[in-house]
N, CA, C and O atoms as a CHARMM CRD file, in Angstrom:
* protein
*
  380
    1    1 UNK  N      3.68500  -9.42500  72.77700 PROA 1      0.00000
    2    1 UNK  CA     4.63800  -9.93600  71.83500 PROA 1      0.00000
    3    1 UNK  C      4.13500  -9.74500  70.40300 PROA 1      0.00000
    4    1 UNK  O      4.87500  -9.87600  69.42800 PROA 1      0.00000
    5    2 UNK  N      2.67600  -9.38800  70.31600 PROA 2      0.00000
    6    2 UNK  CA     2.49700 -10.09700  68.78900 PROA 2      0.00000
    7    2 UNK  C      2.05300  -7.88700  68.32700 PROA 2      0.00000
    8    2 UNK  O      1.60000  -7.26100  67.36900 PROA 2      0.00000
    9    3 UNK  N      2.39200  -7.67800  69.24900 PROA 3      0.00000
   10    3 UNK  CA     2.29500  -6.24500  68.88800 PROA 3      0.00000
   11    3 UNK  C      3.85300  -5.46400  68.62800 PROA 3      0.00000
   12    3 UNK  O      4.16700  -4.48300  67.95400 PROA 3      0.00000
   13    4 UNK  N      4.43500  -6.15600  69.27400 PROA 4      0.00000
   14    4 UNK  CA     6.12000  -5.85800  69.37500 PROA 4      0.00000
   15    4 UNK  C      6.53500  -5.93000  67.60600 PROA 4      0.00000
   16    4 UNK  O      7.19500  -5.08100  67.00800 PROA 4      0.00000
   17    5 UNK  N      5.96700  -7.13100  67.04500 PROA 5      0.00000
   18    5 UNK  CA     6.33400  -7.96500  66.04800 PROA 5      0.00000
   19    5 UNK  C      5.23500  -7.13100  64.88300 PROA 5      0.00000
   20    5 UNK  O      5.36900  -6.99700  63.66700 PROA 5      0.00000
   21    6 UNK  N      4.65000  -6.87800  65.37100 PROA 6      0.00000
   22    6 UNK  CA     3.49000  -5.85100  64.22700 PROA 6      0.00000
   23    6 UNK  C      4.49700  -4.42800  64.00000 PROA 6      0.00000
   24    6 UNK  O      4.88200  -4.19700  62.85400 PROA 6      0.00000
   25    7 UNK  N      4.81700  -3.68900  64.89500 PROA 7      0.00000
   26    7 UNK  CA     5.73500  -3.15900  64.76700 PROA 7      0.00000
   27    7 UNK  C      7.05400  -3.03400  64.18200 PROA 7      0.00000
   28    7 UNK  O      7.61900  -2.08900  63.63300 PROA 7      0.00000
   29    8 UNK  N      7.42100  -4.27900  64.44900 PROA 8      0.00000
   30    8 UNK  CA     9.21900  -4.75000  63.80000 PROA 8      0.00000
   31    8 UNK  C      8.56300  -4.73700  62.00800 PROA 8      0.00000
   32    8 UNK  O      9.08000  -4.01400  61.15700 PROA 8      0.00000
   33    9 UNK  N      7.53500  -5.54300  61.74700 PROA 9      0.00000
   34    9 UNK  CA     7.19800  -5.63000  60.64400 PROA 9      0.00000
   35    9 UNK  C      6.66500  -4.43300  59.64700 PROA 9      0.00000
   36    9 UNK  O      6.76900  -4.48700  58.42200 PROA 9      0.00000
   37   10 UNK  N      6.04300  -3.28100  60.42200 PROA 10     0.00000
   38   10 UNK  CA     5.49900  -2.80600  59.76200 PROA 10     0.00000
   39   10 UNK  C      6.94700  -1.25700  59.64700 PROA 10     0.00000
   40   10 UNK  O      6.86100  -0.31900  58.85300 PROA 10     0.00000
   41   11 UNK  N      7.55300  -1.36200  60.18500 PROA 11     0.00000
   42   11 UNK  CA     9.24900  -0.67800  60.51900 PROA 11     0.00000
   43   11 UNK  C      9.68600  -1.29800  59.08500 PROA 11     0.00000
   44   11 UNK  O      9.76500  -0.47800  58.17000 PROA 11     0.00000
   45   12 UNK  N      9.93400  -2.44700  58.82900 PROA 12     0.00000
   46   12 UNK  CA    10.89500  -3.59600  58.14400 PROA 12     0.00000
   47   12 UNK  C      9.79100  -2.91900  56.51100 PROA 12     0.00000
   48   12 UNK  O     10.22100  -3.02400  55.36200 PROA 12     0.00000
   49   13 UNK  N      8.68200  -2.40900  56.78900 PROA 13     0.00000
   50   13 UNK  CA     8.13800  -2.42600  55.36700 PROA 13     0.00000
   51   13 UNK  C      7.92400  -1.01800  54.83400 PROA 13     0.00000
   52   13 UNK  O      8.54100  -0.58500  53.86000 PROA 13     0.00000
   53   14 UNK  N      6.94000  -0.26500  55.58100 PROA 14     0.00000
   54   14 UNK  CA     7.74100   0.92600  55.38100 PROA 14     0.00000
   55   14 UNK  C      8.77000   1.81900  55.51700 PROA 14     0.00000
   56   14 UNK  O      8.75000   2.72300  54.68200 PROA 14     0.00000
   57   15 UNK  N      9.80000   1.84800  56.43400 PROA 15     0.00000
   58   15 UNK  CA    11.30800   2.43700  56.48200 PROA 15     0.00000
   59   15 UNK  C     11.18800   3.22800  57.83100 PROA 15     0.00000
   60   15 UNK  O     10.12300   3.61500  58.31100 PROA 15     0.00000
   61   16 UNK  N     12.46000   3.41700  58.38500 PROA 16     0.00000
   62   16 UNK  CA    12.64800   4.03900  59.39600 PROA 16     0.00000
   63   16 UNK  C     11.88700   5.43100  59.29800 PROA 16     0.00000
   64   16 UNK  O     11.55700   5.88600  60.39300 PROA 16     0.00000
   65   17 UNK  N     11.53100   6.22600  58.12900 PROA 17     0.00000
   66   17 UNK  CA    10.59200   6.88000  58.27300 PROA 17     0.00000
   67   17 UNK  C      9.61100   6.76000  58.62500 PROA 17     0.00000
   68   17 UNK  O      9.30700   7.68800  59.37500 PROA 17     0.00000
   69   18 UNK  N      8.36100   5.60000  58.40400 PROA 18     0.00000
   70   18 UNK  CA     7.96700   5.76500  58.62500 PROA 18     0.00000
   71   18 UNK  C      7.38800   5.25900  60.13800 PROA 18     0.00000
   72   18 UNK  O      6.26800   5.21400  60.64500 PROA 18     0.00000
   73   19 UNK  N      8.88700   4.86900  60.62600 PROA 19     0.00000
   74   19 UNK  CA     9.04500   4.24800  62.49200 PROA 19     0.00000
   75   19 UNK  C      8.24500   5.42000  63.32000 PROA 19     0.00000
   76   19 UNK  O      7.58500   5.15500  64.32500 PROA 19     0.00000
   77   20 UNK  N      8.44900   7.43200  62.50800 PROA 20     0.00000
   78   20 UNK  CA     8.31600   8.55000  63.43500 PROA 20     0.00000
   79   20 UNK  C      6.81200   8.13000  63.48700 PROA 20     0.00000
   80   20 UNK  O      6.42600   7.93300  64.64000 PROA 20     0.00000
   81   21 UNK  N      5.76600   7.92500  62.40800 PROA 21     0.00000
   82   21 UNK  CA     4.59500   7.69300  62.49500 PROA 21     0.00000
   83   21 UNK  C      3.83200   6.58600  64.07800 PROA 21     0.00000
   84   21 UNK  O      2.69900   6.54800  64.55900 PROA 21     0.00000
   85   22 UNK  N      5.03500   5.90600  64.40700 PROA 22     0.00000
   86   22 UNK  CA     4.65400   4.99300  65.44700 PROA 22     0.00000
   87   22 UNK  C      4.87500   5.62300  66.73700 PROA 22     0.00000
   88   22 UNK  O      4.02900   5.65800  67.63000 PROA 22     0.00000
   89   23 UNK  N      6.17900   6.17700  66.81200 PROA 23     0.00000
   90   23 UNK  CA     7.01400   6.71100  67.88800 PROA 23     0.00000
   91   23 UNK  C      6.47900   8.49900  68.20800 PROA 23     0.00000
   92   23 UNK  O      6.43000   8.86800  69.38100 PROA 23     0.00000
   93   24 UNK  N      6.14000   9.40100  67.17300 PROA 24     0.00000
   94   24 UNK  CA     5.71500  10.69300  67.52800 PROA 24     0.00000
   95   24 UNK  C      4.32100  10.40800  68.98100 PROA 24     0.00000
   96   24 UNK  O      4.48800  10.91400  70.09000 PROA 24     0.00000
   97   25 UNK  N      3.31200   9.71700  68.71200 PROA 25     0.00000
   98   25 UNK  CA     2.07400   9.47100  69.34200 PROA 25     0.00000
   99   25 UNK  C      2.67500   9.39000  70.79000 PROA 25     0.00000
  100   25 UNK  O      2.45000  10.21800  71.67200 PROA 25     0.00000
  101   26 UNK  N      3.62700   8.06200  70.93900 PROA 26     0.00000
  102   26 UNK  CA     4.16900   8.35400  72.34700 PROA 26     0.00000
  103   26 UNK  C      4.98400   9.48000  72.92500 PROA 26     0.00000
  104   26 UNK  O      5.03000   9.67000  74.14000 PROA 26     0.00000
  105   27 UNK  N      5.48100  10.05700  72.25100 PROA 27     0.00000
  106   27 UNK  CA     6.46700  11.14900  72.50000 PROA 27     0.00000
  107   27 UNK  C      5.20200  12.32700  72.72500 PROA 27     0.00000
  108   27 UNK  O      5.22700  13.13000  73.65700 PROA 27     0.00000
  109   28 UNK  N      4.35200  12.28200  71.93000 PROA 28     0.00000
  110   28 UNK  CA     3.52600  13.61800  72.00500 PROA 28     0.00000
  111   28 UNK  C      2.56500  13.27600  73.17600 PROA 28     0.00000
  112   28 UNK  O      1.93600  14.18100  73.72400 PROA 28     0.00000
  113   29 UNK  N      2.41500  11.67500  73.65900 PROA 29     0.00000
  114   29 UNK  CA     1.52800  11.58700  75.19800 PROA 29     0.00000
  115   29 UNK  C      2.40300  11.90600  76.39200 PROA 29     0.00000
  116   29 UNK  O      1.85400  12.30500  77.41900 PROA 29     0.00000
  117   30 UNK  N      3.60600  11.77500  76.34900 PROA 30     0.00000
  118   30 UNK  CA     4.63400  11.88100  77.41900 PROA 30     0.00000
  119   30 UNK  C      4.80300  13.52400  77.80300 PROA 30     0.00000
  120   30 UNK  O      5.31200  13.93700  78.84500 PROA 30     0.00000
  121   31 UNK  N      4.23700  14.38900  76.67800 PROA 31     0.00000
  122   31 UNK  CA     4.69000  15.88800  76.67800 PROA 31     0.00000
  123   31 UNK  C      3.23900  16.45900  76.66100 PROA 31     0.00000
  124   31 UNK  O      2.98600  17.30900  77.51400 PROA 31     0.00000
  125   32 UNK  N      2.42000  16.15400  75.93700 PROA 32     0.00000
  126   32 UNK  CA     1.18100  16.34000  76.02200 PROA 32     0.00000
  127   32 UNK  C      0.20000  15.85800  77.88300 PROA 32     0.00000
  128   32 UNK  O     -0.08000  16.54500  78.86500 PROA 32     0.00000
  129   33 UNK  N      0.05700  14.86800  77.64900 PROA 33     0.00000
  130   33 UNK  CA    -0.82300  13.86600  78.30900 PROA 33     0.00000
  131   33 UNK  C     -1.52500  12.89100  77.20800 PROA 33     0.00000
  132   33 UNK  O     -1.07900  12.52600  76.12000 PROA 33     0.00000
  133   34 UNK  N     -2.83000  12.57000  77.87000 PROA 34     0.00000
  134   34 UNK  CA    -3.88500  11.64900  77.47400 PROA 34     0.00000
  135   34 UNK  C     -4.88000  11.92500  76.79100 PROA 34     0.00000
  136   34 UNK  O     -5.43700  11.11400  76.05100 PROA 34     0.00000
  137   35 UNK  N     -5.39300  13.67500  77.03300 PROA 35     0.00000
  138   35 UNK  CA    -6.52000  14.39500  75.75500 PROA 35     0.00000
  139   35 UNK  C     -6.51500  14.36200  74.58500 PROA 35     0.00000
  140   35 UNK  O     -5.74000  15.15500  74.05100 PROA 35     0.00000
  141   36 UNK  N     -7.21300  13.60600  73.82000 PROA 36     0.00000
  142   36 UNK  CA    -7.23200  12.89100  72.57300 PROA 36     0.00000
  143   36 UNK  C     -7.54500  14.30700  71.90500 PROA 36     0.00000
  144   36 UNK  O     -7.21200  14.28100  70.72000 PROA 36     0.00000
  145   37 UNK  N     -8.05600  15.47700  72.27600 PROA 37     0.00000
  146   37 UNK  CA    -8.39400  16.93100  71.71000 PROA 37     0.00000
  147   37 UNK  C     -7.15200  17.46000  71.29100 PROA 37     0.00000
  148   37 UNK  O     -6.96600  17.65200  70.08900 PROA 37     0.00000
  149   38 UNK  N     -6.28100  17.71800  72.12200 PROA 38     0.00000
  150   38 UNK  CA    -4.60500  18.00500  71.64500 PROA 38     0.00000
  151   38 UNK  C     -3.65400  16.92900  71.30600 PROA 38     0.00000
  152   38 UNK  O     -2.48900  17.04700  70.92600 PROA 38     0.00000
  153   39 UNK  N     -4.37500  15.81700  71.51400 PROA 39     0.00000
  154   39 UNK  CA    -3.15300  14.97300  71.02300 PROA 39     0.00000
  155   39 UNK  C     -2.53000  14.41300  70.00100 PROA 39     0.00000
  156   39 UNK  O     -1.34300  14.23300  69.72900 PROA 39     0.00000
  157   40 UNK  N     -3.71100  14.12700  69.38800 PROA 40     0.00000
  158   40 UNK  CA    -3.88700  13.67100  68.01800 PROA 40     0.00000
  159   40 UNK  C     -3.18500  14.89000  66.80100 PROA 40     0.00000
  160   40 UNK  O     -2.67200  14.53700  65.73900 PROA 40     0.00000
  161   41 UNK  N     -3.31900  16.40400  67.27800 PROA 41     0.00000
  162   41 UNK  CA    -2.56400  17.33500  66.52300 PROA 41     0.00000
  163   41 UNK  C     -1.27700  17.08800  67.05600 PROA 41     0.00000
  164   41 UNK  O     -0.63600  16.50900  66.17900 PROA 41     0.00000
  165   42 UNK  N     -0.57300  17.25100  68.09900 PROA 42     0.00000
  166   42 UNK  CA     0.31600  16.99100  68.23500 PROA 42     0.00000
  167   42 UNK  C      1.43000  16.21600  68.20300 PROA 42     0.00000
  168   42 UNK  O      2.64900  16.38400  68.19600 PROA 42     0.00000
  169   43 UNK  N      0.41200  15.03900  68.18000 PROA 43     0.00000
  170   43 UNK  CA     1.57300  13.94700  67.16400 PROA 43     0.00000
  171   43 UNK  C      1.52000  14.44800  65.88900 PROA 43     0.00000
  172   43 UNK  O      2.65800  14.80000  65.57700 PROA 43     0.00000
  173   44 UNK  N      0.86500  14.61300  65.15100 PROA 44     0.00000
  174   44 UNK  CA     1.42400  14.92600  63.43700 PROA 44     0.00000
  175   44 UNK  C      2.51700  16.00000  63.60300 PROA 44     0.00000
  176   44 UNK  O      3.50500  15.78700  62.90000 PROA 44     0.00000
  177   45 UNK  N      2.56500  17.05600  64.33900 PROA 45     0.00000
  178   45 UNK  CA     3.23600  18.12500  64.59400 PROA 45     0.00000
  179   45 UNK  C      4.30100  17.59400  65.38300 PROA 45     0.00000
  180   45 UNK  O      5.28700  17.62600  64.64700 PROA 45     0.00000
  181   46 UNK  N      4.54100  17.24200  66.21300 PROA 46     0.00000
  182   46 UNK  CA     5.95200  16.83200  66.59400 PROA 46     0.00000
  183   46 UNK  C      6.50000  15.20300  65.77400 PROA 46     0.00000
  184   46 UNK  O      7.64700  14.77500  65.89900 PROA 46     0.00000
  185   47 UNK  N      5.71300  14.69200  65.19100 PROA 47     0.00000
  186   47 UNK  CA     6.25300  13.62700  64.31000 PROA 47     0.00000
  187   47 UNK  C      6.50400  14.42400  62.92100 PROA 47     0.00000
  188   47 UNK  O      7.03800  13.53400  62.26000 PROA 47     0.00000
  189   48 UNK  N      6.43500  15.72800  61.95100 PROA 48     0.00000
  190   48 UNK  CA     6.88900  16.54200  61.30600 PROA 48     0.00000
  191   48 UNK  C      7.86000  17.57000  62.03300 PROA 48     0.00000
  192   48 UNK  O      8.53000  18.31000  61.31200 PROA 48     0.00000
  193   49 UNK  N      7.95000  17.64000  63.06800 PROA 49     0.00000
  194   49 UNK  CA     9.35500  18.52100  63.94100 PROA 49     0.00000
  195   49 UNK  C      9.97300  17.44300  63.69900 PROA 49     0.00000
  196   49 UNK  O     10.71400  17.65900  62.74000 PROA 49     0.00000
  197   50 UNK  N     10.08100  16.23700  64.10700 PROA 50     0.00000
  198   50 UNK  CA    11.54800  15.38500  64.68300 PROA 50     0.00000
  199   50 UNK  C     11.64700  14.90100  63.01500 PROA 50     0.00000
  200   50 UNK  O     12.78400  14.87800  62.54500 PROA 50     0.00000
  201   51 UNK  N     10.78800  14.61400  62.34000 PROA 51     0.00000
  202   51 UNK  CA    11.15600  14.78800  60.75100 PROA 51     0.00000
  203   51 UNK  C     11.72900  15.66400  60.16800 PROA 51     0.00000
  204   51 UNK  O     12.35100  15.47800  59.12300 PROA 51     0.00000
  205   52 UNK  N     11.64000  16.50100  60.61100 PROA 52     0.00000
  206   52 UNK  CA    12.33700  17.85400  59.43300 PROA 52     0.00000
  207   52 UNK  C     13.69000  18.17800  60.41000 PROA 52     0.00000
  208   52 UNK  O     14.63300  18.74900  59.86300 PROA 52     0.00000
  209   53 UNK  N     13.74900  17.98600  61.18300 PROA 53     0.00000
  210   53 UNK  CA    14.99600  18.02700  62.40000 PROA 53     0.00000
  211   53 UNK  C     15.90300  16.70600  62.00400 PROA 53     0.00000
  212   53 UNK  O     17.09400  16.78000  61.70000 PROA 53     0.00000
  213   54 UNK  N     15.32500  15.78600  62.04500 PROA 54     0.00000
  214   54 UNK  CA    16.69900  14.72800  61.38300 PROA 54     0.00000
  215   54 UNK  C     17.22600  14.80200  59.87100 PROA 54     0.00000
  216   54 UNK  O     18.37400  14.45300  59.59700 PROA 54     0.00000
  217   55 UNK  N     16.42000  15.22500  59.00200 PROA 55     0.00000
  218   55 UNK  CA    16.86500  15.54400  57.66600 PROA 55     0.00000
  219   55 UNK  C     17.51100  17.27100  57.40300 PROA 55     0.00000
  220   55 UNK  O     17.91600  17.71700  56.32900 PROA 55     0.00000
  221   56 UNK  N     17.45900  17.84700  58.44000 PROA 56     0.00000
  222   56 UNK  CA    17.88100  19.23000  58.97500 PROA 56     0.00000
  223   56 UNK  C     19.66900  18.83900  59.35800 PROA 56     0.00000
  224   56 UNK  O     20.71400  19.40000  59.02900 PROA 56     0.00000
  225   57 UNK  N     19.33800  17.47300  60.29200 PROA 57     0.00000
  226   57 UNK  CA    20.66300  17.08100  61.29000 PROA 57     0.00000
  227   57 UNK  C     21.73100  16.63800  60.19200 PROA 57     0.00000
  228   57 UNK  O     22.90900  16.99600  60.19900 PROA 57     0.00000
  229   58 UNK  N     21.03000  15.65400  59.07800 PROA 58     0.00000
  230   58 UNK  CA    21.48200  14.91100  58.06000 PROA 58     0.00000
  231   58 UNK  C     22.02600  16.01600  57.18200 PROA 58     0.00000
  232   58 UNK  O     23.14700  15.67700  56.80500 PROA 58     0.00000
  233   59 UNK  N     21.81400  16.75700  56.88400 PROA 59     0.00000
  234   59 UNK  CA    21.93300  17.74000  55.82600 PROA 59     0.00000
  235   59 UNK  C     23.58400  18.72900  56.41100 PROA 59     0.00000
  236   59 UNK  O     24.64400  18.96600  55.83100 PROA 59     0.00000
  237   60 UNK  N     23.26600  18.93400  57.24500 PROA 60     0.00000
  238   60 UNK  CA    24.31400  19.72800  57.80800 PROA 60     0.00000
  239   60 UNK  C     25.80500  19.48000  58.92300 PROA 60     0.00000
  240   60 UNK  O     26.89000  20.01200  59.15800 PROA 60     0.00000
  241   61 UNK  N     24.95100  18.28000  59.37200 PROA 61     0.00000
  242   61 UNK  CA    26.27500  17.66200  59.87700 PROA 61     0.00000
  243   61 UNK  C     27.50000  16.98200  59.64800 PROA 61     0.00000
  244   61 UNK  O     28.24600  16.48700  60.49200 PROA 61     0.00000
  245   62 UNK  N     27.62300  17.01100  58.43400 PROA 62     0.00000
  246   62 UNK  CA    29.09400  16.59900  57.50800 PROA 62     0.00000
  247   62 UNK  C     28.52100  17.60500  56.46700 PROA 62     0.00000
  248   62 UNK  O     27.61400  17.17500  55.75500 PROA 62     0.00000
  249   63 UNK  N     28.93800  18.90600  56.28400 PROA 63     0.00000
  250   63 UNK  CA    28.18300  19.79400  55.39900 PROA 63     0.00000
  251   63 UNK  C     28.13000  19.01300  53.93300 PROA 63     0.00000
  252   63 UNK  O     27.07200  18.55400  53.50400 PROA 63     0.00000
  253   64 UNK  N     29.66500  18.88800  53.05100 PROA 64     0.00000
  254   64 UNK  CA    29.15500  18.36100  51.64600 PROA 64     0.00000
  255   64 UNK  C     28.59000  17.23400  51.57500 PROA 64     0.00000
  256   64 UNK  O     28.21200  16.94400  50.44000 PROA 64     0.00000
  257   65 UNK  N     28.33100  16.26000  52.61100 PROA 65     0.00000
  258   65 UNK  CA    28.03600  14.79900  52.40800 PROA 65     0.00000
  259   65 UNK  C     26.84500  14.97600  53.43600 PROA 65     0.00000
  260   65 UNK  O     26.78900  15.41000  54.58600 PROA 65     0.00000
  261   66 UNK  N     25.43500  14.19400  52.08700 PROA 66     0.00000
  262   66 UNK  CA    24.36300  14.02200  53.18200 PROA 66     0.00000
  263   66 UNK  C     23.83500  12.70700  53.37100 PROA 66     0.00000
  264   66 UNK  O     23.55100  11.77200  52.62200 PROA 66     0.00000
  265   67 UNK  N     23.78100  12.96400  54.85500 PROA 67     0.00000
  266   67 UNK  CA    23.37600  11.61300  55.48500 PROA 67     0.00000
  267   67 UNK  C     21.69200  11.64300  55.10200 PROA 67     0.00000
  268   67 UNK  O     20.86900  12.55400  55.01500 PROA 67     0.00000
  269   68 UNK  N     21.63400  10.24000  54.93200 PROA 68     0.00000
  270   68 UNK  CA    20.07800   9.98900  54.59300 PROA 68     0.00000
  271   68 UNK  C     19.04900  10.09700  55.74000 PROA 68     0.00000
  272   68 UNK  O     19.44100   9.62200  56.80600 PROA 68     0.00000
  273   69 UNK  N     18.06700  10.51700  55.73100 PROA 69     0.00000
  274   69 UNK  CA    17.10300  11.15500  56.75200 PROA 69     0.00000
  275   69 UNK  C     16.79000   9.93800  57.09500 PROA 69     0.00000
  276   69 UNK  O     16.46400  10.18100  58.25700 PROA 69     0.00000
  277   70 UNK  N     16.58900   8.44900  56.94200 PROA 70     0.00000
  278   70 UNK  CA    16.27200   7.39200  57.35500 PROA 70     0.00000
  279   70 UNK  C     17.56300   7.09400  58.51500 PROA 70     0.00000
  280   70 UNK  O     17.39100   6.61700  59.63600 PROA 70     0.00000
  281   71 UNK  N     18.58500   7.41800  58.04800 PROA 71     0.00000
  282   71 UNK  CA    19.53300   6.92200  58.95900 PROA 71     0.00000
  283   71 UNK  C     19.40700   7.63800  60.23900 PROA 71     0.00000
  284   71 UNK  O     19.82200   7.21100  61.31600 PROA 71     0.00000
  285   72 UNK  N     18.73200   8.89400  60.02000 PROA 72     0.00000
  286   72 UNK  CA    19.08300  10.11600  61.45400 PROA 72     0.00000
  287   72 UNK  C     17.85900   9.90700  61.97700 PROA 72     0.00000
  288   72 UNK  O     17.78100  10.24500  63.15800 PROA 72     0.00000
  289   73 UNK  N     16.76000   9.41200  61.44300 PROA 73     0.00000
  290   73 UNK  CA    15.43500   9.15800  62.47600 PROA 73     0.00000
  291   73 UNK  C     15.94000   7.92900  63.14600 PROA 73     0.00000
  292   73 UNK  O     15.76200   7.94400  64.36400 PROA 73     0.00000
  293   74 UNK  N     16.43400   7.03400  62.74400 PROA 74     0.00000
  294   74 UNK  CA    16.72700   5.60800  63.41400 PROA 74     0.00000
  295   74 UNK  C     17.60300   6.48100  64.62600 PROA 74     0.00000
  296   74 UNK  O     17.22300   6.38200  65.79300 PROA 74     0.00000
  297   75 UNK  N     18.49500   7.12300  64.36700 PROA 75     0.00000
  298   75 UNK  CA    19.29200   7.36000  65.34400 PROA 75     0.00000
  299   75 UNK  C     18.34100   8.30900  66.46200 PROA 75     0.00000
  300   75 UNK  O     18.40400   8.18100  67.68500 PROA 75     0.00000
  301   76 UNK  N     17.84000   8.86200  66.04400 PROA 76     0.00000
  302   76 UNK  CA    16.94800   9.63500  67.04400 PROA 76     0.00000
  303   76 UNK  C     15.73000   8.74800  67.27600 PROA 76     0.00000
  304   76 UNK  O     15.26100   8.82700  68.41100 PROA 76     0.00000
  305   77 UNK  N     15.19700   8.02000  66.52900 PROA 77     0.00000
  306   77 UNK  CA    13.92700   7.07300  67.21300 PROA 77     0.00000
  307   77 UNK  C     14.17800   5.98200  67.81100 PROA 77     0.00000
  308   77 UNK  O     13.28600   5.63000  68.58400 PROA 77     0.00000
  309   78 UNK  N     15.49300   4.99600  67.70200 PROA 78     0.00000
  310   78 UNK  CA    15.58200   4.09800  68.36300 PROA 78     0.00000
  311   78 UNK  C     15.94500   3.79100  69.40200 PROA 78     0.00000
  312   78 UNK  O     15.83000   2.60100  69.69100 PROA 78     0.00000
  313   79 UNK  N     16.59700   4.82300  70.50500 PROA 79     0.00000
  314   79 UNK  CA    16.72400   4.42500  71.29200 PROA 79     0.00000
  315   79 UNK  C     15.57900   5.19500  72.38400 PROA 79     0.00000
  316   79 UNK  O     15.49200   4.83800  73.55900 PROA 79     0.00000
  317   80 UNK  N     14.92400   6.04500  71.92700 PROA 80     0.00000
  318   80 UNK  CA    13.43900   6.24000  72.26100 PROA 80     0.00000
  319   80 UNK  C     12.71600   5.41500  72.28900 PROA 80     0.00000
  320   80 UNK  O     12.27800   5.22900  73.42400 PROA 80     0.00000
  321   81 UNK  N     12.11900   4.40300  71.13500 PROA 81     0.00000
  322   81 UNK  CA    11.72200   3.31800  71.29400 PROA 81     0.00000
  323   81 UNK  C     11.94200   2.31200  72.34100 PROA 81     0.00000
  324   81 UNK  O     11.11300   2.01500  73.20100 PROA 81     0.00000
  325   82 UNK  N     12.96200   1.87500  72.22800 PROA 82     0.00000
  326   82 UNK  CA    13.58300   0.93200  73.08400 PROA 82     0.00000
  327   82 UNK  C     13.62500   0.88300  74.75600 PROA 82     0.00000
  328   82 UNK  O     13.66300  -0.02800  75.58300 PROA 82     0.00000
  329   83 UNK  N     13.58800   2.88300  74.83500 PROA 83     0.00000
  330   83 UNK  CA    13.50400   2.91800  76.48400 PROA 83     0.00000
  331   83 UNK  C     11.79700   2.84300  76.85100 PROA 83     0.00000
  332   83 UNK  O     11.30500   2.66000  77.96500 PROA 83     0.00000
  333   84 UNK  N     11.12100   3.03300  75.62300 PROA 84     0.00000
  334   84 UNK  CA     9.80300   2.76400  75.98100 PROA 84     0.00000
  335   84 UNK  C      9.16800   1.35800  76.30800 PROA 84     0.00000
  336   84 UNK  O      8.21800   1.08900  77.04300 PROA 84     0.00000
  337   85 UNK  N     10.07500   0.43700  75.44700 PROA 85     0.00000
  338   85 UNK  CA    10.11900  -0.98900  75.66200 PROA 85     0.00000
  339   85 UNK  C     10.22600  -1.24100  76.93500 PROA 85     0.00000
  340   85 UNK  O      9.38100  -1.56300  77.77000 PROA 85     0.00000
  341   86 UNK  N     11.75100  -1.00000  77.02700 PROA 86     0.00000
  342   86 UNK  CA    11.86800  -1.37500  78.62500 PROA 86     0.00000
  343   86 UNK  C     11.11500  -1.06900  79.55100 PROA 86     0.00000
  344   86 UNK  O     10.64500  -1.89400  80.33500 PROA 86     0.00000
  345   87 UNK  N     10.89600   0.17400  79.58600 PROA 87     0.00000
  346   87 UNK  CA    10.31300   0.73200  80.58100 PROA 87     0.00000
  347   87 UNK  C      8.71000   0.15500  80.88800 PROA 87     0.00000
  348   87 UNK  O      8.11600   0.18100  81.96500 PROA 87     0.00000
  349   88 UNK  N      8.16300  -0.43900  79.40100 PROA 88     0.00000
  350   88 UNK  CA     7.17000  -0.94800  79.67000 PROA 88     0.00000
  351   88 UNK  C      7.06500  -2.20500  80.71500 PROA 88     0.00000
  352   88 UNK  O      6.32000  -2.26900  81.69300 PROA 88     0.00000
  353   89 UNK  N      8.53900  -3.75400  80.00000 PROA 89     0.00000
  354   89 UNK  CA     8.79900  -4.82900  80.53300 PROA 89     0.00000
  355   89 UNK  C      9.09900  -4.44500  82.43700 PROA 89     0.00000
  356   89 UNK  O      8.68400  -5.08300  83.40400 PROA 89     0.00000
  357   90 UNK  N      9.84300  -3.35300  82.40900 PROA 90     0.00000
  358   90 UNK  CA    10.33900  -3.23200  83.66400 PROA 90     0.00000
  359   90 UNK  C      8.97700  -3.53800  84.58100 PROA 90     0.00000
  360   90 UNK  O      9.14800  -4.15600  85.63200 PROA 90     0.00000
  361   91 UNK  N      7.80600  -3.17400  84.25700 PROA 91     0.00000
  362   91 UNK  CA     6.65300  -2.23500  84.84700 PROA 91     0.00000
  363   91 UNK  C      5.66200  -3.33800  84.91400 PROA 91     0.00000
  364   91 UNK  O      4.72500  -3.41600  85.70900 PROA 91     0.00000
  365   92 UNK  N      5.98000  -4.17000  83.99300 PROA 92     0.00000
  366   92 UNK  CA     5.13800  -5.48200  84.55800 PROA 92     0.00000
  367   92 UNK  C      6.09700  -6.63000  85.14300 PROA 92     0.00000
  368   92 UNK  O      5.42000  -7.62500  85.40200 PROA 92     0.00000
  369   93 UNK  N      7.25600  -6.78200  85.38900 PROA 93     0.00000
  370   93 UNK  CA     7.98200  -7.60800  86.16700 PROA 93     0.00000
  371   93 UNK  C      7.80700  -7.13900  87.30200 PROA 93     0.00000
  372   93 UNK  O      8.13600  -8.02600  88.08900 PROA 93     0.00000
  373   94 UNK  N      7.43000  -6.12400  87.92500 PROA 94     0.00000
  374   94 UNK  CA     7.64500  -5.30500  89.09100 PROA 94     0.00000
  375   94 UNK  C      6.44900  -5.59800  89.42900 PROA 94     0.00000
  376   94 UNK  O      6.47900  -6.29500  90.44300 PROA 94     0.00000
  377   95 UNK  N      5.44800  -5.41000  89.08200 PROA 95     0.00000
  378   95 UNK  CA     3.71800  -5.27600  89.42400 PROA 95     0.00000
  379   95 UNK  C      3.62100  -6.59500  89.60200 PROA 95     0.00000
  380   95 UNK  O      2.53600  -7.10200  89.88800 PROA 95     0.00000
């Protein structure tokens, strides 16, 4: 709980940008694995892909009107987040 809430807070202070900084690490262990040798590059590198891909998404998807890159990471990080949540809660109700 008090890590959930470190999170919400530290989301709430620096901006949905900087949510990819939290969320790339898991995304890059799920595709990667656990080798801290490739992993650690690979989160900066796929947390700068899904960055430049939502302000890519923002930019072009209502061509004259741009959506703010904060709004299109939320949309692409949060419900990533969230299934990671669950999936965590699921996993200790079960065990």
């Amino acid at each position: 709980m008090y890590s959930e809430v470190g999170v919400f807070g530290t989301t709430g202070f620096t901006g949905t940008i900087g949510f990819i900084g939290l969320v790339a690490p898991h995304m890059a262990r799920m595709i990667i694995g656990g080798d801290h040798r490739f992993l650690i590059p690979a989160s900066g590198i796929l947390g700068a892909f899904v960055l430049i891909t939502a302000d890519a998404i923002g930019m072009n998807i209502i061509a004259p009107t741009i959506i703010p890159t904060g709004i299109m990471t939320s949309i692409i990080g949060v419900p990533f987040f969230m299934y990671l949540i669950l999936k965590g809660k699921r996993r200790e109700f079960w065990t």
